[in-house]
C-alpha positions, 0 to 999 in steps of 0.5 A: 654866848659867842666863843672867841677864836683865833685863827690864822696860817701858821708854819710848821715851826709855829710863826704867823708872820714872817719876812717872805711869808709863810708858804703856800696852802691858805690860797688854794681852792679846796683850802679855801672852801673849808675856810668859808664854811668854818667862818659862816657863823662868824659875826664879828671880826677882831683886828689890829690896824695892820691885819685889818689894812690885809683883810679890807679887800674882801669889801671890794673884791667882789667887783673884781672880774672873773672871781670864782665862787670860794672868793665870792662867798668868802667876800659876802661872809666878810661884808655881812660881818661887823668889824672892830679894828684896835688902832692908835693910828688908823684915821678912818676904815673903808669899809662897812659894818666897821669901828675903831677902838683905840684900846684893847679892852677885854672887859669889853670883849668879855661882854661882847662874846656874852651878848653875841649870838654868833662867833667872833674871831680875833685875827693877828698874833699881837692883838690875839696875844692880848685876848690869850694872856686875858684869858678870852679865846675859847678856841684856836684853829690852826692853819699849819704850812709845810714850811719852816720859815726860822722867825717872825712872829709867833702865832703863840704869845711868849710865856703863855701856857695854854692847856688845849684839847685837840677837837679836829683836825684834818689834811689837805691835798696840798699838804696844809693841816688844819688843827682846832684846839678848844681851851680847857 
């Protein structure tokens, strides 16, 4: 059985989306890097239509000149995966490996994470809060900035509690803290 994870950047006062960003981490190389080993095993990806429009450069980013390495293999992990993008409004993808649903439906998502023999990610804090209040993430990896940014989007849904156990954890050069937390 495939766990669900949810991970994303987050600032220290907890928001995954904010107007101006969320300051700097996710980009820098050694970040990066552990991002692409922490995401290898990871065969399907969870979208909502605007987290989806972000993550559909990694289908051609590798055509790009003078990538380096971390990029290229991040590329490669993201194109091998299937993708499912939640959308009411998205036409069509462009990319492979790629389907709409138009309806988040966790008992399908249940049945996926028993039929799966690789982990699924959700990605985006509004189709994430749906999987978390349906009682479907197994596990939360957070990728904590050094900024405070005073609004945006919460990287938890509100009035949700959650019980976590805190499973790794580790500092990076640039001052980004990576958190993994497995529901109990």
């Amino acid at each position: 059985m495939a766990k669900l994870i949810y991970s994303m950047v987050t600032s220290l006062d907890g928001y995954a989306e904010a107007e101006g960003g969320l300051g700097a981490g996710a980009d820098d190389q050694e970040v990066h890097t552990f991002i692409n080993d922490l995401f290898r095993p990871i065969g399907t990806y969870l979208y909502g239509r605007r987290m989806y429009e972000t993550m559909v450069y990694w289908e051609t980013a590798h055509v790009e000149p003078d990538q380096p390495p971390h990029i290229l293999q991040y590329a490669r992990g993201w194109q091998a995966a299937e993708k499912v993008v939640y959308s009411t409004t998205l036409e069509s993808v462009s990319s492979a490996k790629t389907r709409i649903e138009r309806t988040f439906d966790p008992v399908a998502v249940r049945d996926l994470k028993a039929e799966s023999d690789h982990d699924i990610t959700v990605d985006g804090p509004n189709l994430a809060a749906q999987a978390i209040k349906a009682g479907l993430v197994d596990e939360y990896h957070l990728f904590i900035t050094t900024s405070v940014v005073g609004g945006g989007k919460r990287f938890f849904p509100e009035g949700v509690r959650l019980d976590l156990d805190l499973v790794e954890k580790r500092a990076f050069d640039n001052g980004l803290i990576y958190a993994r937390y497995r529901a109990r």
